[in-house]
N, C-alpha and C positions, 0 to 999 in steps of 0.2 A: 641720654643717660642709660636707657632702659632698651635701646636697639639691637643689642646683641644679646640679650638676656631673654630666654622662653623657660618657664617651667610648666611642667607637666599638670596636667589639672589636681591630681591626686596632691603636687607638691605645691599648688596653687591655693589650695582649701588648708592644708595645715599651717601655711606662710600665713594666711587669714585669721583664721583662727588666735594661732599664736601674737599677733601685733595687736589684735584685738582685745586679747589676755593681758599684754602687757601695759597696753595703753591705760585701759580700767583698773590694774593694781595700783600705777603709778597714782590714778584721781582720789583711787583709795589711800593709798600711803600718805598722799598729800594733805588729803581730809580739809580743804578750805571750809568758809563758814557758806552753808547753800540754803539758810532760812528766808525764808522768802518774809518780807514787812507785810504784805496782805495778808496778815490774820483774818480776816470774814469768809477765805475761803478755806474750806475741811479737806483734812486730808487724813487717808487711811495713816501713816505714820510721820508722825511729827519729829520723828530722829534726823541730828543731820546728815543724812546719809547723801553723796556728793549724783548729780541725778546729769552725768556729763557721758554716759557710757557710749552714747552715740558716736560721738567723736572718735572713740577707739573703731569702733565699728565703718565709719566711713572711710577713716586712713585706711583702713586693713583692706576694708575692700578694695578702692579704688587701686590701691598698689598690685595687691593679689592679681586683681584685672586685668592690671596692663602686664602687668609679665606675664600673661597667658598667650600673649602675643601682639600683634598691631590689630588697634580698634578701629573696626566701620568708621566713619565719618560723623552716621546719625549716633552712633553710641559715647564719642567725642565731647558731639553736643550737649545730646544729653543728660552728661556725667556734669558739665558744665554747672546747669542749673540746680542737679542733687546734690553739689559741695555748695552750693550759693544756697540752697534751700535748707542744708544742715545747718549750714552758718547762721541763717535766722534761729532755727532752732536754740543754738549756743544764747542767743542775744535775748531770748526769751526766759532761758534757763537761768541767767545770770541778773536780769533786769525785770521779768514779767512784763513782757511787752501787753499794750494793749490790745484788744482781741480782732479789734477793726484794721490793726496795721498791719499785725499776722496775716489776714485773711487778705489784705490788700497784695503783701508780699510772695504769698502762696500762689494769687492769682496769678500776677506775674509772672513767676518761675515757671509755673505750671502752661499757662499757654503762651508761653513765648516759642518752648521748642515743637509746641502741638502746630501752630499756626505756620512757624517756620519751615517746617519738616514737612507741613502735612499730614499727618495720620492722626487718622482718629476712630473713632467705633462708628461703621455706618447706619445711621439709624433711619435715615433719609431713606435707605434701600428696604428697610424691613416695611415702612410706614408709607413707600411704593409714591414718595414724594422730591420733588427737586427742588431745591432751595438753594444749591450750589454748595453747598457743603458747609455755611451757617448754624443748619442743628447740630449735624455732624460734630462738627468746632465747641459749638458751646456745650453740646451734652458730655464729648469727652471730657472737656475741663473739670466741667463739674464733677464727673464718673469718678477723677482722679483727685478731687481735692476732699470727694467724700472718702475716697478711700484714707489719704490721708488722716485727717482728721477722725475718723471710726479706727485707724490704729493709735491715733494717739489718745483717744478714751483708754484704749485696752493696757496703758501702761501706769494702772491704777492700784498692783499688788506686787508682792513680789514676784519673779518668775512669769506674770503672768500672760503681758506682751512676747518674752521670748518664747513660751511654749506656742501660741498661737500662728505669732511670725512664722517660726520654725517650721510648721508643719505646712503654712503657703507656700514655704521656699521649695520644699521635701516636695513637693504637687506638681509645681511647677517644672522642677527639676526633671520628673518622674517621667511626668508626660511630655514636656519637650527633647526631653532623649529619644523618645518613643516614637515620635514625629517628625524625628531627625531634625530635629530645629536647634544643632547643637549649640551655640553660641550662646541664645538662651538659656540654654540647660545647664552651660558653665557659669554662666552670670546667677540663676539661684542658685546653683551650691558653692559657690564661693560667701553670696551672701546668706547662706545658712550655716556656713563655718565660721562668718564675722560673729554672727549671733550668739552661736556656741561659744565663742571665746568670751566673748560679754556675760552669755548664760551660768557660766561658771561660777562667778562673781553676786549674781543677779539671783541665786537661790537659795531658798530663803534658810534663814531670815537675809533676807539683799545687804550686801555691803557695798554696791552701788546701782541706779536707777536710770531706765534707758533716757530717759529724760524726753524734754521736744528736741532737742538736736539727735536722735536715736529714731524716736516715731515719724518724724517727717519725715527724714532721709528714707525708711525704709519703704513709707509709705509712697514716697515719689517712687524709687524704686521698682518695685511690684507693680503698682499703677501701671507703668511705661512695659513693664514687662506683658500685664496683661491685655493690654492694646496692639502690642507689636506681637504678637504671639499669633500662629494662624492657625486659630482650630477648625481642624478637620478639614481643607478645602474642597477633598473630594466628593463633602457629602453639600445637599442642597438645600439642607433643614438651617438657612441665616439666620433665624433666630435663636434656635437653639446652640450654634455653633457660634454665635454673636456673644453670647450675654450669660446663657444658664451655666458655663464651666467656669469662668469667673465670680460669678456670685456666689456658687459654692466653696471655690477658694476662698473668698473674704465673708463667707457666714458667719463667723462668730465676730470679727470685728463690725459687721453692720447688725448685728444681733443686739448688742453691747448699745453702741447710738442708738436705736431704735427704744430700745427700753428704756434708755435715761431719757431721750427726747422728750420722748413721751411722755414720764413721768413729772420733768420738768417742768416741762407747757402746763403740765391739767393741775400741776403746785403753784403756779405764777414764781418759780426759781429760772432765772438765765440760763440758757444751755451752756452759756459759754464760764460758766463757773466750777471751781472745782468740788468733788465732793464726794460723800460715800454712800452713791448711792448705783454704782455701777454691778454687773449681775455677778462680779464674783466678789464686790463686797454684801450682798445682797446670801449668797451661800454661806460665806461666813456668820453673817448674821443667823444663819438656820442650826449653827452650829459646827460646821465642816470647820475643821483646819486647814491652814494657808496648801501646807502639800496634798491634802484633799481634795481642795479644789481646783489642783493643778492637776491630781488623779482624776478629776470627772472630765475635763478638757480635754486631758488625752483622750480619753474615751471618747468624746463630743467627735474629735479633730478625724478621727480612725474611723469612726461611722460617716463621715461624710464624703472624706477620701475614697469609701469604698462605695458608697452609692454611686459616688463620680467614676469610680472606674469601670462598676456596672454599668452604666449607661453607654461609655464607647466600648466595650469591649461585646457588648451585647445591645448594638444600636438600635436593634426593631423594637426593644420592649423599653429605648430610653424615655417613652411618656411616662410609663407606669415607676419609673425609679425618680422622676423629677417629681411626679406625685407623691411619694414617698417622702422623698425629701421635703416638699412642701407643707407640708402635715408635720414634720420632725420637726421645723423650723417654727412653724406656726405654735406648735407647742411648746419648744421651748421658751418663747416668746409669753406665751399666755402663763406660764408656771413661772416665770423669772419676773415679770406684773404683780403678781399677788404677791411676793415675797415683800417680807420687811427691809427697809432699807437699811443700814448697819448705824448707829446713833455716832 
């Protein structure tokens, strides 16, 4: 259907955008009933605001994609298991699946094309150990279900998964253009166009919610992007070209887990419940306002983009800007701790 059909990347990101826009007016328009029967879990709003944005988001993408031309094989693949893993999403949105089946189904999706394919983060190389590629395997899995899951904490406010998303896509984008790693760099900005077109919708006050069919998908997404991505190869620093420029892309969403984790365990509350006690309902509680809080994120998102770009742009002194970083991070960590949780 789609074989004679190419558009331009420029015309590829607005096509996204726009399908993504319209998908999400329509759940709007629609307004179904999305209160979920689990009252014992808290939620920052209780309006029925319909929480299906993903869905617009993943059509928009995958279409935008393939008209950018004929996909790799591995990207095929894939794509395969992020509509199969959005679709859990929808089934959790609509049902509140149990947390054990999610995570069963996640696992699935998640290392079926890691195992298949092959690829994975080598950790066997850093830790100078052969195992056959066993850790390799399982560590990626994991790498990518936490990522998942730490973006799906972050879609706890309004707006405030899109800004965060947004600006991984923006990173990724930046620097796989820059590495000539173009393919990549089209697949973030297409998916930072889907985003946009949802983000519209999604600020505040939200008149609709990326939902789990929204965070999963994108977090599969990214994940796969950040594995298949090859930082730096010319240089011979594997660990730092391994692990520290993706970590700083997903800071705030492993920011976010860490503090609720945390706080959960030491209250004997489930992690896997929902509730307001995540760190930008934790701001709000200090007093910020909802677009406040999406103003200090910006700022959060821009300082860490720039430390990341210090470091490859000025490779010799990149110990002294991950130290940097790690102190930022540590801190905001330790200040968003002490903070009140939002009642």
């Amino acid at each position: 259907m789609f074989e004679n059909i190419q558009l331009t990347l420029l015309n590829a990101c607005l096509l996204s955008s726009l399908i993504a826009f319209s998908t999400c007016y329509f759940f709007v328009k629609k307004r179904p009933n999305f209160k979920k029967d689990n009252e014992n879990q808290k939620r920052l709003n209780a309006l029925n605001i319909p929480p299906l944005g993903g869905v617009g988001m993943a059509i928009s993408f995958f279409l935008s994609v393939r008209l950018l031309g004929e996909a790799e094989d591995i990207f095929i693949y894939i794509s395969f298991f992020a509509l199969a893993i959005a679709f859990l999403g929808v089934l959790d949105d609509l049902y509140n699946l149990n947390w054990k089946i999610k995570f069963l189904f996640q696992f699935l999706f998640v290392g079926s094309p890691i195992i298949y394919l092959n690829i994975f983060l080598n950790v066997e190389n850093i830790l100078n150990i052969k195992l056959d590629n066993y850790l390799n395997i399982t560590f990626t899995i994991f790498w990518i279900l936490l990522i998942i899951n730490s973006i799906n904490f972050t879609d706890n406010m309004d707006g405030f998964a899109s800004i965060n998303t947004s600006f991984i896509c923006l990173a990724l984008g930046i620097i796989s253009f820059l590495s000539n790693q173009n393919y990549l760099a089209d697949i973030s900005l297409v998916l930072l166009f889907s985003i946009f077109g949802f983000f519209i919708l999604n600020f505040p006050p939200a008149k609709i919610y990326m939902g789990d069919s929204g965070s999963l998908f994108i977090g599969f997404v990214l994940g796969f992007i950040s594995i298949l991505f090859d930082w730096s190869p010319e240089n011979q620093n594997i660990l730092y070209n391994s692990f520290t420029p993706v970590l700083l892309f997903f800071s705030i969403p492993l920011l976010d887990f860490a503090t609720v984790f945390t706080f959960r365990i030491k209250n004997k509350i489930s992690p896997t419940t929902g509730g307001t006690d995540h760190i930008s309902h934790r701001l709000l509680k200090s007093g910020k306002t909802v677009k406040g809080v999406l103003r200090i994120f910006v700022l959060i998102n821009i300082l860490i983009f720039s430390l990341l770009s210090l470091s490859i742009i000025y490779s010799q002194y990149s110990v002294i800007f991950l130290i940097l970083y790690a102190v930022f991070v540590f801190y905001l960590f330790f200040k968003f701790s002490i903070m009140d949780v939002l009642d």
